[in-house]
mmJSON file of the N, C-alpha and C atoms, coordinates in Angstrom:
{"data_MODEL":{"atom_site":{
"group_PDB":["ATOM","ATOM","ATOM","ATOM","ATOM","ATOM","ATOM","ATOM","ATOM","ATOM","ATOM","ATOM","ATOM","ATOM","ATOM","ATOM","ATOM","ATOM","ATOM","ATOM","ATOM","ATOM","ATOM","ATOM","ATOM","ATOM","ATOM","ATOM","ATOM","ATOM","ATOM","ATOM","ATOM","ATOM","ATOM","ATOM","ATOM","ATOM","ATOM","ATOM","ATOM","ATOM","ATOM","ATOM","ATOM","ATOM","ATOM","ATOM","ATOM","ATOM","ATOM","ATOM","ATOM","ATOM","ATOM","ATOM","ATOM","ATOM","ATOM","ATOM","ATOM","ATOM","ATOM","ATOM","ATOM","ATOM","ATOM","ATOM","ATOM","ATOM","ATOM","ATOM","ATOM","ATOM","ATOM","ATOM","ATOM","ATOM","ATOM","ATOM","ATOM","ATOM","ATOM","ATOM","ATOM","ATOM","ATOM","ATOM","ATOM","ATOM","ATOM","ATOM","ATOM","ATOM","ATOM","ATOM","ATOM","ATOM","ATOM","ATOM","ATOM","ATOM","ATOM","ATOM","ATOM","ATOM","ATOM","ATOM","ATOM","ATOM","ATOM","ATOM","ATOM","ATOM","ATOM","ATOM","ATOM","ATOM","ATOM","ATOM","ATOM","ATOM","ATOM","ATOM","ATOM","ATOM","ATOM","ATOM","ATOM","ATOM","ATOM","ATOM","ATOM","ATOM","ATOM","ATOM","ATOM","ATOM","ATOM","ATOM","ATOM","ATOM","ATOM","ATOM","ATOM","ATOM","ATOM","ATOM","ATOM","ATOM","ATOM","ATOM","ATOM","ATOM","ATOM","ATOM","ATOM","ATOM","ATOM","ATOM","ATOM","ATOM","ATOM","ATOM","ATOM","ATOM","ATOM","ATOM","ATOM","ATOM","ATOM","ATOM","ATOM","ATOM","ATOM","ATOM","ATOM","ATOM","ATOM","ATOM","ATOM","ATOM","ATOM","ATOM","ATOM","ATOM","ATOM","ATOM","ATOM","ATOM","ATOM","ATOM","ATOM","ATOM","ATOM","ATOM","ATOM","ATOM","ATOM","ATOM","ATOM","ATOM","ATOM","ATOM","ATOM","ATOM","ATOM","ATOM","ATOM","ATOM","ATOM","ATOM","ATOM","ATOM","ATOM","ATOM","ATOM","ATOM","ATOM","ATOM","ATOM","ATOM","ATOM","ATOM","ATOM","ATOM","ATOM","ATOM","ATOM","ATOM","ATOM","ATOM","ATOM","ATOM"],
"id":[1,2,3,4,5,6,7,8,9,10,11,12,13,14,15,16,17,18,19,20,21,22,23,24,25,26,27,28,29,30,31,32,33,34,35,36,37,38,39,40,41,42,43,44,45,46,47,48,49,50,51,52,53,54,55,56,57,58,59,60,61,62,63,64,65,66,67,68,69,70,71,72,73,74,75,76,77,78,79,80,81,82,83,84,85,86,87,88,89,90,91,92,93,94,95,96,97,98,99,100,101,102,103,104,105,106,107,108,109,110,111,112,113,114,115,116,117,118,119,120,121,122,123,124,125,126,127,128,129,130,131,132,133,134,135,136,137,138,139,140,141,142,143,144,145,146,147,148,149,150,151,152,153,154,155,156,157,158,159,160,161,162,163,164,165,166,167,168,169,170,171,172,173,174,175,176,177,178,179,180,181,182,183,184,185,186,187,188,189,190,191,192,193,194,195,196,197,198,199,200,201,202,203,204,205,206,207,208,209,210,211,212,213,214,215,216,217,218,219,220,221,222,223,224,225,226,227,228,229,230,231,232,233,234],
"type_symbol":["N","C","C","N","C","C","N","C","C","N","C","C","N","C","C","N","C","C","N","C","C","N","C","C","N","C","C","N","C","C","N","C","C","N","C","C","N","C","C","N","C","C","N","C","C","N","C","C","N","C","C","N","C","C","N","C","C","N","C","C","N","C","C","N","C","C","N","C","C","N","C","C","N","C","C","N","C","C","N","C","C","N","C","C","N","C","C","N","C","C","N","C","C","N","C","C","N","C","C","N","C","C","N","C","C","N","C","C","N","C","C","N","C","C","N","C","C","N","C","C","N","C","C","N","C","C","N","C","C","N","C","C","N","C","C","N","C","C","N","C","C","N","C","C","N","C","C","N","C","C","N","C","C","N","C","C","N","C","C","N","C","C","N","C","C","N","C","C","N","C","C","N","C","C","N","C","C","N","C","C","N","C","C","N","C","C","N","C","C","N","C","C","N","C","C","N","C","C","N","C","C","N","C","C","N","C","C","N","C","C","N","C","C","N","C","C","N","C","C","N","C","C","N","C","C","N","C","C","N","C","C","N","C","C"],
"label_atom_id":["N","CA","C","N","CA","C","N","CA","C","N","CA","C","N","CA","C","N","CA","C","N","CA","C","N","CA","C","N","CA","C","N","CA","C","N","CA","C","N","CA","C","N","CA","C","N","CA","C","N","CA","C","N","CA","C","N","CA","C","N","CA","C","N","CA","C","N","CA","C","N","CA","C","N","CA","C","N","CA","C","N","CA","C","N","CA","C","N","CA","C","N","CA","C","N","CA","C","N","CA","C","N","CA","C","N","CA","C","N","CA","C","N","CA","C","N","CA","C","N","CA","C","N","CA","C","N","CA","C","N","CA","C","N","CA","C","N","CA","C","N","CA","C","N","CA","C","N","CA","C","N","CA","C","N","CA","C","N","CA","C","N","CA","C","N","CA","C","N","CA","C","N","CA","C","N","CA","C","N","CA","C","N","CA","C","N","CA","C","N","CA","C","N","CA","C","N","CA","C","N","CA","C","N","CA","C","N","CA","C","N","CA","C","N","CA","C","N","CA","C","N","CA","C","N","CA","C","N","CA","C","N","CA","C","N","CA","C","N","CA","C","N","CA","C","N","CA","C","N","CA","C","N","CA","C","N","CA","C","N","CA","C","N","CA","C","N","CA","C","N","CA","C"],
"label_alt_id":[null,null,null,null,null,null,null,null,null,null,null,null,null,null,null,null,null,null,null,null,null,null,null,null,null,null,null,null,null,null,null,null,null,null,null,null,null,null,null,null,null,null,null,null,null,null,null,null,null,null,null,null,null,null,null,null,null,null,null,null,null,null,null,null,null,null,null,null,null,null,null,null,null,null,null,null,null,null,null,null,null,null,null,null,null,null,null,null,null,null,null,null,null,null,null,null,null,null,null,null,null,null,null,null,null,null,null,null,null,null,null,null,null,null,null,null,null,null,null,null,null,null,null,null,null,null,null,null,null,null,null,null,null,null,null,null,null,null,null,null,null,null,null,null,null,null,null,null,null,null,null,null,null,null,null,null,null,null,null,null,null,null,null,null,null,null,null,null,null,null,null,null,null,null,null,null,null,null,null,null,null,null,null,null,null,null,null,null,null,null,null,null,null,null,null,null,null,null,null,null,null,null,null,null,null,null,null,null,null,null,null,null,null,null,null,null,null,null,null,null,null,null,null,null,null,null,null,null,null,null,null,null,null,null],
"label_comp_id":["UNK","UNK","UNK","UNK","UNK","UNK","UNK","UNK","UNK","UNK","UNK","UNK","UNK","UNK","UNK","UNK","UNK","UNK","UNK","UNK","UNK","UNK","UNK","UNK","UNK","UNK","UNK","UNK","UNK","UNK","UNK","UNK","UNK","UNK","UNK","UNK","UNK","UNK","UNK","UNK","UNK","UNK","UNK","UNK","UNK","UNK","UNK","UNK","UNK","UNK","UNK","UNK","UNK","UNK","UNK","UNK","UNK","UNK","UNK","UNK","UNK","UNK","UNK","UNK","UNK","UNK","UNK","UNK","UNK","UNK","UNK","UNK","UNK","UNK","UNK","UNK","UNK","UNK","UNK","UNK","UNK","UNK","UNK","UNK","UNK","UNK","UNK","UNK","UNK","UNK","UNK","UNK","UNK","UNK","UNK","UNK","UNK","UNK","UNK","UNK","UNK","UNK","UNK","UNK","UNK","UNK","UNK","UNK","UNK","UNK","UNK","UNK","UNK","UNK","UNK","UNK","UNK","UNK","UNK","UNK","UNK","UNK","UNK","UNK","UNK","UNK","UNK","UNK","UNK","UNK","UNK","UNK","UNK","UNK","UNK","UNK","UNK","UNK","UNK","UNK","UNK","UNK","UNK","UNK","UNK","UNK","UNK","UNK","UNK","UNK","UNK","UNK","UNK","UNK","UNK","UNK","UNK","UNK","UNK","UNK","UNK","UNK","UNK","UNK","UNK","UNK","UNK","UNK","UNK","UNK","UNK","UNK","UNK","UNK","UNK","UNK","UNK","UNK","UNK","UNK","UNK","UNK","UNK","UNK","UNK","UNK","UNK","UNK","UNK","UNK","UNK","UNK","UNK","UNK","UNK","UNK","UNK","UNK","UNK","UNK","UNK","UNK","UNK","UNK","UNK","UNK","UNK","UNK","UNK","UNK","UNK","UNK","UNK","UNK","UNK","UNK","UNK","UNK","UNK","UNK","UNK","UNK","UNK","UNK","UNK","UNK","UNK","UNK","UNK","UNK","UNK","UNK","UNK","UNK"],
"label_asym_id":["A","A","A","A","A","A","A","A","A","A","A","A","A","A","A","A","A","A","A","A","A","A","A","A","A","A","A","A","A","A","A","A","A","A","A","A","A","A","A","A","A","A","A","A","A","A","A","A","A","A","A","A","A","A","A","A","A","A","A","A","A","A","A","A","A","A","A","A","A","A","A","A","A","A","A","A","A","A","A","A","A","A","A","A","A","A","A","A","A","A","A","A","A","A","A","A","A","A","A","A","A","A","A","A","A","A","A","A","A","A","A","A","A","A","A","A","A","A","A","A","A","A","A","A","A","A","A","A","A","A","A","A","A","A","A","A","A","A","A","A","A","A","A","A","A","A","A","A","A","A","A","A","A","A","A","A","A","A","A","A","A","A","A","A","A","A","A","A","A","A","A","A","A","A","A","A","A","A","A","A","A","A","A","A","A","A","A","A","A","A","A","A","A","A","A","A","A","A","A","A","A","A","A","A","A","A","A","A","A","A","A","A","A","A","A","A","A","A","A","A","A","A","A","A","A","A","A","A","A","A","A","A","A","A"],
"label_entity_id":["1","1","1","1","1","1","1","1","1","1","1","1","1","1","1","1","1","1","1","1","1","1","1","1","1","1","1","1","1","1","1","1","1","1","1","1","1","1","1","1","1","1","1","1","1","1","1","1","1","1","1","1","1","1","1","1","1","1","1","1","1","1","1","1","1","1","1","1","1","1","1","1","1","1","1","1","1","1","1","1","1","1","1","1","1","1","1","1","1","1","1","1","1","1","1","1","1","1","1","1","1","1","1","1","1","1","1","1","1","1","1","1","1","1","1","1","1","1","1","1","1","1","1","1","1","1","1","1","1","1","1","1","1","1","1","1","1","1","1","1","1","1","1","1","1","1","1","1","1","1","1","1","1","1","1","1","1","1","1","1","1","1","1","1","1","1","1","1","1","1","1","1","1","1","1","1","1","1","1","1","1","1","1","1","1","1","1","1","1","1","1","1","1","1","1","1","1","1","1","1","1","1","1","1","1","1","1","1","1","1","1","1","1","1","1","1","1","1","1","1","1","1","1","1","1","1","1","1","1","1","1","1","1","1"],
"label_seq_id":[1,1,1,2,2,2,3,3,3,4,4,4,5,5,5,6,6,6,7,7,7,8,8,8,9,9,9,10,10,10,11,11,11,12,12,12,13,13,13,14,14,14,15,15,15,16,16,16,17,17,17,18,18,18,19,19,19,20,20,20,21,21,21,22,22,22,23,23,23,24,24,24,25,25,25,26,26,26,27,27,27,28,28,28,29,29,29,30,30,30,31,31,31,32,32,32,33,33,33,34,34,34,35,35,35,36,36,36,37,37,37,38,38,38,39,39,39,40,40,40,41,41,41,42,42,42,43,43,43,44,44,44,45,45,45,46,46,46,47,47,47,48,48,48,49,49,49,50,50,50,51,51,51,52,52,52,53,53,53,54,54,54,55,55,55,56,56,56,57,57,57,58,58,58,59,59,59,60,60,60,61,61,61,62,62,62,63,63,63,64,64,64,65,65,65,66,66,66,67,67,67,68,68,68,69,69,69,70,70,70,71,71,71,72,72,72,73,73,73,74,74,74,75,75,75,76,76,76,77,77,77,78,78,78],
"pdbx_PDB_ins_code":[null,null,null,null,null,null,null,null,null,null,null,null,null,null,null,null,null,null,null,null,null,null,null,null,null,null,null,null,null,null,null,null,null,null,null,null,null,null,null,null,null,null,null,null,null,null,null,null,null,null,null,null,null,null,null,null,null,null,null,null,null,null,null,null,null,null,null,null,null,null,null,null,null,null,null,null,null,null,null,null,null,null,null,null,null,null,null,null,null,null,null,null,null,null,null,null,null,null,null,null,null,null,null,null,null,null,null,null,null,null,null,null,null,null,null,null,null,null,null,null,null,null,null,null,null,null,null,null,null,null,null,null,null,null,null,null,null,null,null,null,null,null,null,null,null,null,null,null,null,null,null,null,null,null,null,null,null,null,null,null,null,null,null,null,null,null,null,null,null,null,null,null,null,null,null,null,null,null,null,null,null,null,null,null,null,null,null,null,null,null,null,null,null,null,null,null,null,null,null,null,null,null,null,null,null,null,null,null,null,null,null,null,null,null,null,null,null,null,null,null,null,null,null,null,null,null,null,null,null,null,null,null,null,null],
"Cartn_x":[107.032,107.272,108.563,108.489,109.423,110.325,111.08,111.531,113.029,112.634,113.958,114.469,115.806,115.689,117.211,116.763,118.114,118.839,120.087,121.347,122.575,123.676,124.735,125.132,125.618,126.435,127.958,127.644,129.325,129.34,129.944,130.512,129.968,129.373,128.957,129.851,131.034,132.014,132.601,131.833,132.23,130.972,129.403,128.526,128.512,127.985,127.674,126.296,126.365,124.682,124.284,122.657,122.186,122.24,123.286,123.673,122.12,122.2,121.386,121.075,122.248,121.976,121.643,121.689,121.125,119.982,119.313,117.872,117.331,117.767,117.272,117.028,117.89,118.094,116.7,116.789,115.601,114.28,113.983,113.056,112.485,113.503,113.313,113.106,113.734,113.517,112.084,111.854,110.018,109.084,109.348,108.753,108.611,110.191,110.184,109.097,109.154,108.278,106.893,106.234,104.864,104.888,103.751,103.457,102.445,102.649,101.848,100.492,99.36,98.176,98.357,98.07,97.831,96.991,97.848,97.25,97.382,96.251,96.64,95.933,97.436,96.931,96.133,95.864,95.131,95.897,97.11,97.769,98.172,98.395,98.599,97.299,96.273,94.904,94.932,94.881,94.961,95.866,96.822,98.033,97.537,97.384,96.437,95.482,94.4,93.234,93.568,94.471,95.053,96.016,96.696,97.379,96.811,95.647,94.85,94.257,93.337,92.576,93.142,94.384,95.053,95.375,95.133,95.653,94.486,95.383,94.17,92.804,92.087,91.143,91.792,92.436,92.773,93.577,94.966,95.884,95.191,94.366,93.574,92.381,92.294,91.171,92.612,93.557,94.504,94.96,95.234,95.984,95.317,94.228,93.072,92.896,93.069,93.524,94.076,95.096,96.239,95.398,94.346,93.646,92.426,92.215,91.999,92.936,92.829,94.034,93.811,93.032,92.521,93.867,93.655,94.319,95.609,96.084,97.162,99.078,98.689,100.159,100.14,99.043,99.184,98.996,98.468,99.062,100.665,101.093,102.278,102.852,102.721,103.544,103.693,103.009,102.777,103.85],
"Cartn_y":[48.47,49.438,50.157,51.389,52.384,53.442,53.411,53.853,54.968,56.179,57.23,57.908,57.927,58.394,58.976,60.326,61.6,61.587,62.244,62.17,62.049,62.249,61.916,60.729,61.192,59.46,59.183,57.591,56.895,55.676,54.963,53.333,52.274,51.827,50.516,49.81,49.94,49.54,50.058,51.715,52.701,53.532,52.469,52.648,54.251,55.948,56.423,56.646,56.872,57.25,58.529,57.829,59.427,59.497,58.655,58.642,57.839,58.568,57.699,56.147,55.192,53.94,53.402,54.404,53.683,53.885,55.712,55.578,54.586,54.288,53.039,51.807,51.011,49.93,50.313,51.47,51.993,51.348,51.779,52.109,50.41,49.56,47.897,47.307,47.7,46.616,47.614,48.248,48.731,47.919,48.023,47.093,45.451,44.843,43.909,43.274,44.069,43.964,44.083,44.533,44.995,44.0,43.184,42.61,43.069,42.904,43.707,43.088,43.168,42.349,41.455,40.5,39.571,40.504,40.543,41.287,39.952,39.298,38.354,38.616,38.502,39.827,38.687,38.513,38.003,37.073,37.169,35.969,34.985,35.173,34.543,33.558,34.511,33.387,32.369,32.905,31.658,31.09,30.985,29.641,28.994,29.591,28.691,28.122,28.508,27.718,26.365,27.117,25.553,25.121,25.089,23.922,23.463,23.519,23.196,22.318,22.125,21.732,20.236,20.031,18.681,17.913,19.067,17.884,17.154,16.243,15.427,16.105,16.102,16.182,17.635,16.967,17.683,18.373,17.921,19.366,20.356,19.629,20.983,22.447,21.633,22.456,23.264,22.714,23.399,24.686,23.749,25.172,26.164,25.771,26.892,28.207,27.722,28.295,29.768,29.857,30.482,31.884,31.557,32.445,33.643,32.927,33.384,34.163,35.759,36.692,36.19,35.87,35.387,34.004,33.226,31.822,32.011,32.773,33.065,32.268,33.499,33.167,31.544,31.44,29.514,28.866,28.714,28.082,27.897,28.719,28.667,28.689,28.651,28.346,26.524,25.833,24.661,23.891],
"Cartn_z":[118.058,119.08,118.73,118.735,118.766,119.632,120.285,121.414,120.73,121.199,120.746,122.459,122.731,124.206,123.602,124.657,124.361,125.193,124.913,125.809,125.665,126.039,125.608,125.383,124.391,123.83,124.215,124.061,124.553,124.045,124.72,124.675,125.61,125.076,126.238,126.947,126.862,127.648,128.884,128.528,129.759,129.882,130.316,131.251,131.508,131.58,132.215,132.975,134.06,134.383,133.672,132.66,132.658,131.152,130.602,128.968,128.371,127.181,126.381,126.468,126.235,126.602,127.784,129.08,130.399,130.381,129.582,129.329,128.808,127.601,127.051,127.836,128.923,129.672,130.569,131.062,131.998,131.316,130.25,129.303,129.409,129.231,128.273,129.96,131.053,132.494,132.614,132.49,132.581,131.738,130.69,129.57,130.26,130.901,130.967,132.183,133.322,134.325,134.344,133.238,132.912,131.286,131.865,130.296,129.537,128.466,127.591,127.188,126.767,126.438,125.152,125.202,124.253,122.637,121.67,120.206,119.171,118.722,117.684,116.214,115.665,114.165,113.471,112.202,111.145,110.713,110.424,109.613,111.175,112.19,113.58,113.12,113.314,114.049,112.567,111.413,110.311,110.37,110.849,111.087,112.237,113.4,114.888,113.838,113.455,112.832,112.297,111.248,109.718,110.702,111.603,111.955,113.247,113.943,114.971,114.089,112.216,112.38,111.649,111.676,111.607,112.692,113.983,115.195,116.29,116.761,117.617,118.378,118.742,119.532,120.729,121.518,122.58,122.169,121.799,120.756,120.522,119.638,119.052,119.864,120.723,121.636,122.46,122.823,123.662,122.821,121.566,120.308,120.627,119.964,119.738,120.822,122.404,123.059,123.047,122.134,122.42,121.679,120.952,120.381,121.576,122.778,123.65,124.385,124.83,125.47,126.887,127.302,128.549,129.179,128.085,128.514,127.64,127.097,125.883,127.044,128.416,129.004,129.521,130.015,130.716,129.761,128.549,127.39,127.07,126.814,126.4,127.598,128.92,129.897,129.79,129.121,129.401,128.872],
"occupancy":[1.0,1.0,1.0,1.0,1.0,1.0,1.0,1.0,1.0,1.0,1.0,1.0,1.0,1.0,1.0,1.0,1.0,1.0,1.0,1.0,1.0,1.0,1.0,1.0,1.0,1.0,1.0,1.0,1.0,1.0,1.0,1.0,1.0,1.0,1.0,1.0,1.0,1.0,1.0,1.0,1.0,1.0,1.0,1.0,1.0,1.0,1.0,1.0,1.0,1.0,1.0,1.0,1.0,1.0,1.0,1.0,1.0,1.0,1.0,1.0,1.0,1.0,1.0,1.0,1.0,1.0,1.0,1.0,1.0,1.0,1.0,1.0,1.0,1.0,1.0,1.0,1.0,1.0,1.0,1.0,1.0,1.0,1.0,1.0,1.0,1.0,1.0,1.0,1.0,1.0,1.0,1.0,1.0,1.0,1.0,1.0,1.0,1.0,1.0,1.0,1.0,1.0,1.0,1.0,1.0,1.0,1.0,1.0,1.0,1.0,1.0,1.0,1.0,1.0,1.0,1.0,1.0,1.0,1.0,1.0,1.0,1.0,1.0,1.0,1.0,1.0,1.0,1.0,1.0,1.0,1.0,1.0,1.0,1.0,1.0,1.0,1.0,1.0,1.0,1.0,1.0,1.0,1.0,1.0,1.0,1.0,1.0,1.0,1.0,1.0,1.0,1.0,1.0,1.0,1.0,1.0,1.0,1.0,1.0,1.0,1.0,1.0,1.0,1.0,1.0,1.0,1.0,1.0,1.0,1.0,1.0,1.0,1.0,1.0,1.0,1.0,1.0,1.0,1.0,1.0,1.0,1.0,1.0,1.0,1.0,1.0,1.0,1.0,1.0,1.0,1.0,1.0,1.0,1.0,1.0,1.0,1.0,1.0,1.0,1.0,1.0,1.0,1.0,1.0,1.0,1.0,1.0,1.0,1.0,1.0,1.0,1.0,1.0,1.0,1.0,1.0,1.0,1.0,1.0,1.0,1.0,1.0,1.0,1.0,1.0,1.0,1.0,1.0,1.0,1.0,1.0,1.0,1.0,1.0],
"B_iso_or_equiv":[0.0,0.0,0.0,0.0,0.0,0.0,0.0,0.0,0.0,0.0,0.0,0.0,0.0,0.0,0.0,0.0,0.0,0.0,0.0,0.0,0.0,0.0,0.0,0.0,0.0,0.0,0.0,0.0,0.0,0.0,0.0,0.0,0.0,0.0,0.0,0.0,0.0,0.0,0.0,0.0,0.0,0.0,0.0,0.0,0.0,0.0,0.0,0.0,0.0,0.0,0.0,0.0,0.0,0.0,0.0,0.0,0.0,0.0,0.0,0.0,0.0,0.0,0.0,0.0,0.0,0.0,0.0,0.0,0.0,0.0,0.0,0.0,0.0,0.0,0.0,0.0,0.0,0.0,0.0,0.0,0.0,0.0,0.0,0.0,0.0,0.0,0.0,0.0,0.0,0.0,0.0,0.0,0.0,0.0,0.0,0.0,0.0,0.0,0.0,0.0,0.0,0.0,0.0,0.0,0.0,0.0,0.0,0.0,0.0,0.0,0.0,0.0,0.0,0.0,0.0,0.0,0.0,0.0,0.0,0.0,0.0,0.0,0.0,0.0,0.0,0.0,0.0,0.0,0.0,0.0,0.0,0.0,0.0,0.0,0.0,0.0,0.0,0.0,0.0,0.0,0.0,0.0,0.0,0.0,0.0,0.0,0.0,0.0,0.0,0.0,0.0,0.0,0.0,0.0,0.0,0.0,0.0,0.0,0.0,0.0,0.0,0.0,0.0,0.0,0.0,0.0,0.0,0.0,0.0,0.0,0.0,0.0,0.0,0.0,0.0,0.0,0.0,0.0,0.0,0.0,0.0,0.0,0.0,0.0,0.0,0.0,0.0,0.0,0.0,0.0,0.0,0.0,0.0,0.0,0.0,0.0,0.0,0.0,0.0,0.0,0.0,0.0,0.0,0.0,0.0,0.0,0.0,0.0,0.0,0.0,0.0,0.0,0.0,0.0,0.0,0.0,0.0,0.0,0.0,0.0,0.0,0.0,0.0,0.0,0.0,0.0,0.0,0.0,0.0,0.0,0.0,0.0,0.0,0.0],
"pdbx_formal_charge":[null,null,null,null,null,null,null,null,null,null,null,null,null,null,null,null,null,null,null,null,null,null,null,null,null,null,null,null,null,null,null,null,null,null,null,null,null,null,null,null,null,null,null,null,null,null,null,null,null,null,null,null,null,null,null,null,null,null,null,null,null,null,null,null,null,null,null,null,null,null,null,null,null,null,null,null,null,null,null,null,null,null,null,null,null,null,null,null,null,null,null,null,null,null,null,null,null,null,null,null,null,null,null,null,null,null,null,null,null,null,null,null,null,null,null,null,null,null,null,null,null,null,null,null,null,null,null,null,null,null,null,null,null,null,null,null,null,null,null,null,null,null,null,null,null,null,null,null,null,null,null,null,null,null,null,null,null,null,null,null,null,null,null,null,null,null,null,null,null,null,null,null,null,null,null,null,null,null,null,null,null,null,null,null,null,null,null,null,null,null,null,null,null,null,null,null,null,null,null,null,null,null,null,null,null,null,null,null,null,null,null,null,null,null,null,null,null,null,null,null,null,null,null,null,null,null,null,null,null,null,null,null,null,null],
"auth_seq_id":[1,1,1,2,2,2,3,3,3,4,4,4,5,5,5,6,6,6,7,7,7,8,8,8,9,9,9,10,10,10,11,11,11,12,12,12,13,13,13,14,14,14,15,15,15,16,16,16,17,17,17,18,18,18,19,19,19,20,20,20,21,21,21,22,22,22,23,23,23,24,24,24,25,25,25,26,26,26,27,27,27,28,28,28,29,29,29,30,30,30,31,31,31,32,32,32,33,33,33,34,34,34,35,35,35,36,36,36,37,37,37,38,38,38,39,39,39,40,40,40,41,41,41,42,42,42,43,43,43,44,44,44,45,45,45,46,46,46,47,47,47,48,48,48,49,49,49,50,50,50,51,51,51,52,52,52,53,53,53,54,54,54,55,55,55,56,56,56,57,57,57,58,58,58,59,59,59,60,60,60,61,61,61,62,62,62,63,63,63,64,64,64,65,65,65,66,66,66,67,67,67,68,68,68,69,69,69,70,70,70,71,71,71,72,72,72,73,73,73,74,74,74,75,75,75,76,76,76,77,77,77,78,78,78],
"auth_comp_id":["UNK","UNK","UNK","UNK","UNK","UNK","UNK","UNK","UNK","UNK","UNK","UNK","UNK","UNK","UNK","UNK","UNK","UNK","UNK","UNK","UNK","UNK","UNK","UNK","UNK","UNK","UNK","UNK","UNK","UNK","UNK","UNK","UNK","UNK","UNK","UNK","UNK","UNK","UNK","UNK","UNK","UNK","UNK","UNK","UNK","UNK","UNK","UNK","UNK","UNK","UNK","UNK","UNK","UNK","UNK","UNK","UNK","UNK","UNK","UNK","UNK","UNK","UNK","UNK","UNK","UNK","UNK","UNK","UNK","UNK","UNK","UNK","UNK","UNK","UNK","UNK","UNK","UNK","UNK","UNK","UNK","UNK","UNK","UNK","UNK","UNK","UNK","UNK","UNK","UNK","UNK","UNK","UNK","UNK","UNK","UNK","UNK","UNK","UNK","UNK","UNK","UNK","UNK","UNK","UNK","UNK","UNK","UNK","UNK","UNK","UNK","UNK","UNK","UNK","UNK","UNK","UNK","UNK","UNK","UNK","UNK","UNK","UNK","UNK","UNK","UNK","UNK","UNK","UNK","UNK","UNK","UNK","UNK","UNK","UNK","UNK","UNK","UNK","UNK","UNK","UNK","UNK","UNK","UNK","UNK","UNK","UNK","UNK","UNK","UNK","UNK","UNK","UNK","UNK","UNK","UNK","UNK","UNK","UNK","UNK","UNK","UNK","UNK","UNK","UNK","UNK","UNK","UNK","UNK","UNK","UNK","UNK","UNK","UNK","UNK","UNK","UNK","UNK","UNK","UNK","UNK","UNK","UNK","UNK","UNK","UNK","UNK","UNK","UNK","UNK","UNK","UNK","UNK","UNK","UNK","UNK","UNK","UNK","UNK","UNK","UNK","UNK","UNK","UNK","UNK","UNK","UNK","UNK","UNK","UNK","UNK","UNK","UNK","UNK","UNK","UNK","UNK","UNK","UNK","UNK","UNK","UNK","UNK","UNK","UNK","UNK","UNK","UNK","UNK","UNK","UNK","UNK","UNK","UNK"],
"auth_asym_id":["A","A","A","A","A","A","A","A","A","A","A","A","A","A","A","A","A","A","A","A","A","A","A","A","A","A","A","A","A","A","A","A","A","A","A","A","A","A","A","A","A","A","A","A","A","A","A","A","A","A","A","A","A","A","A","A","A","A","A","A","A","A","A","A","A","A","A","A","A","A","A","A","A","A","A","A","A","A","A","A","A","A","A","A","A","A","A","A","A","A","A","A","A","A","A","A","A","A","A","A","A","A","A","A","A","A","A","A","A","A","A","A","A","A","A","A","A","A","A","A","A","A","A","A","A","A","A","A","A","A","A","A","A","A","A","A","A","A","A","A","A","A","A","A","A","A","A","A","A","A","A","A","A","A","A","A","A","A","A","A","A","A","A","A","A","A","A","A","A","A","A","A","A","A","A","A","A","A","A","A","A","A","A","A","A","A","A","A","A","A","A","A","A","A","A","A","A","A","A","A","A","A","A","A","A","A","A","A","A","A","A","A","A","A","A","A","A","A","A","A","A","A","A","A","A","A","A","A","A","A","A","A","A","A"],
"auth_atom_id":["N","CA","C","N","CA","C","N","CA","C","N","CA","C","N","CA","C","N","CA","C","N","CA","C","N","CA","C","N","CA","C","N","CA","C","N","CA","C","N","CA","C","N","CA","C","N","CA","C","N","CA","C","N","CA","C","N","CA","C","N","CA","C","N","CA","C","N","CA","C","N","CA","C","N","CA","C","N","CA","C","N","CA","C","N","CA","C","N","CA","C","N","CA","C","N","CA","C","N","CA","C","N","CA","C","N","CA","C","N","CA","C","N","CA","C","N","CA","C","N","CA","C","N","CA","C","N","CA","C","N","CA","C","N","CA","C","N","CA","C","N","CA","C","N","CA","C","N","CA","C","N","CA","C","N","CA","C","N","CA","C","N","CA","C","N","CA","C","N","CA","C","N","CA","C","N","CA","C","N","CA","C","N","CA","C","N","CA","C","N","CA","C","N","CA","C","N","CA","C","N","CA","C","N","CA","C","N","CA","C","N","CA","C","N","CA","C","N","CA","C","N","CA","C","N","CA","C","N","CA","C","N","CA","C","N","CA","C","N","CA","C","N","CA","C","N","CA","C","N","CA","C","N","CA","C","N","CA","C","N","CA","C","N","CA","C","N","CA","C","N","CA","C"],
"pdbx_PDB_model_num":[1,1,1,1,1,1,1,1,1,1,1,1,1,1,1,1,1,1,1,1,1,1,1,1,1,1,1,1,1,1,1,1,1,1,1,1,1,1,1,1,1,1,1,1,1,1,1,1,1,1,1,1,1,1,1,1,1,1,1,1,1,1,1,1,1,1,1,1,1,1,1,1,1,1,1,1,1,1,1,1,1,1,1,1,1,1,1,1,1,1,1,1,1,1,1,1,1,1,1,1,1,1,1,1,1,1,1,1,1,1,1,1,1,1,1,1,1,1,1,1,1,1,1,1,1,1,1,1,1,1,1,1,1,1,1,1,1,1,1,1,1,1,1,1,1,1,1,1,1,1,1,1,1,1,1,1,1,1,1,1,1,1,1,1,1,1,1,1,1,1,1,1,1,1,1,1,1,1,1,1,1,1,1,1,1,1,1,1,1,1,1,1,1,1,1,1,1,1,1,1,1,1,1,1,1,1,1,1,1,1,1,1,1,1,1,1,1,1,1,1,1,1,1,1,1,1,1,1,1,1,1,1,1,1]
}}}
């Protein structure tokens, strides 16, 4: 992700409203409040696979999991 935001520039030490870096702050607490969908690239799901298919029984059905976008956040909430 790529993010460019215009405006005057300064110092993070002396905060203005309106400057470039508060756009930015704007920009990232939006981002932060809205989650984004679960994307699991190619080399992801072959590491879930090869290290799911060394672990126990249940490990492994849980791992595997994480490969589902559905169950991706309560997985890893666990």
């Amino acid at each position: 992700m790529k993010a460019t935001v215009r405006g005057e520039g300064g110092h993070g030490s002396m905060p203005v409203k309106g400057q470039a870096m508060a756009k930015l702050a704007q920009v990232l607490r939006r981002l932060d409040r809205h989650r984004l969908p679960v994307h699991v690239t190619q080399p992801t799901r072959q590491m879930i696979e090869s290290i799911s298919s060394v672990l126990p029984t249940f490990q492994r059905l849980l791992f595997r999991q994480l490969l589902n976008p559905a169950l991706t956040d309560r997985i890893l909430a666990l």
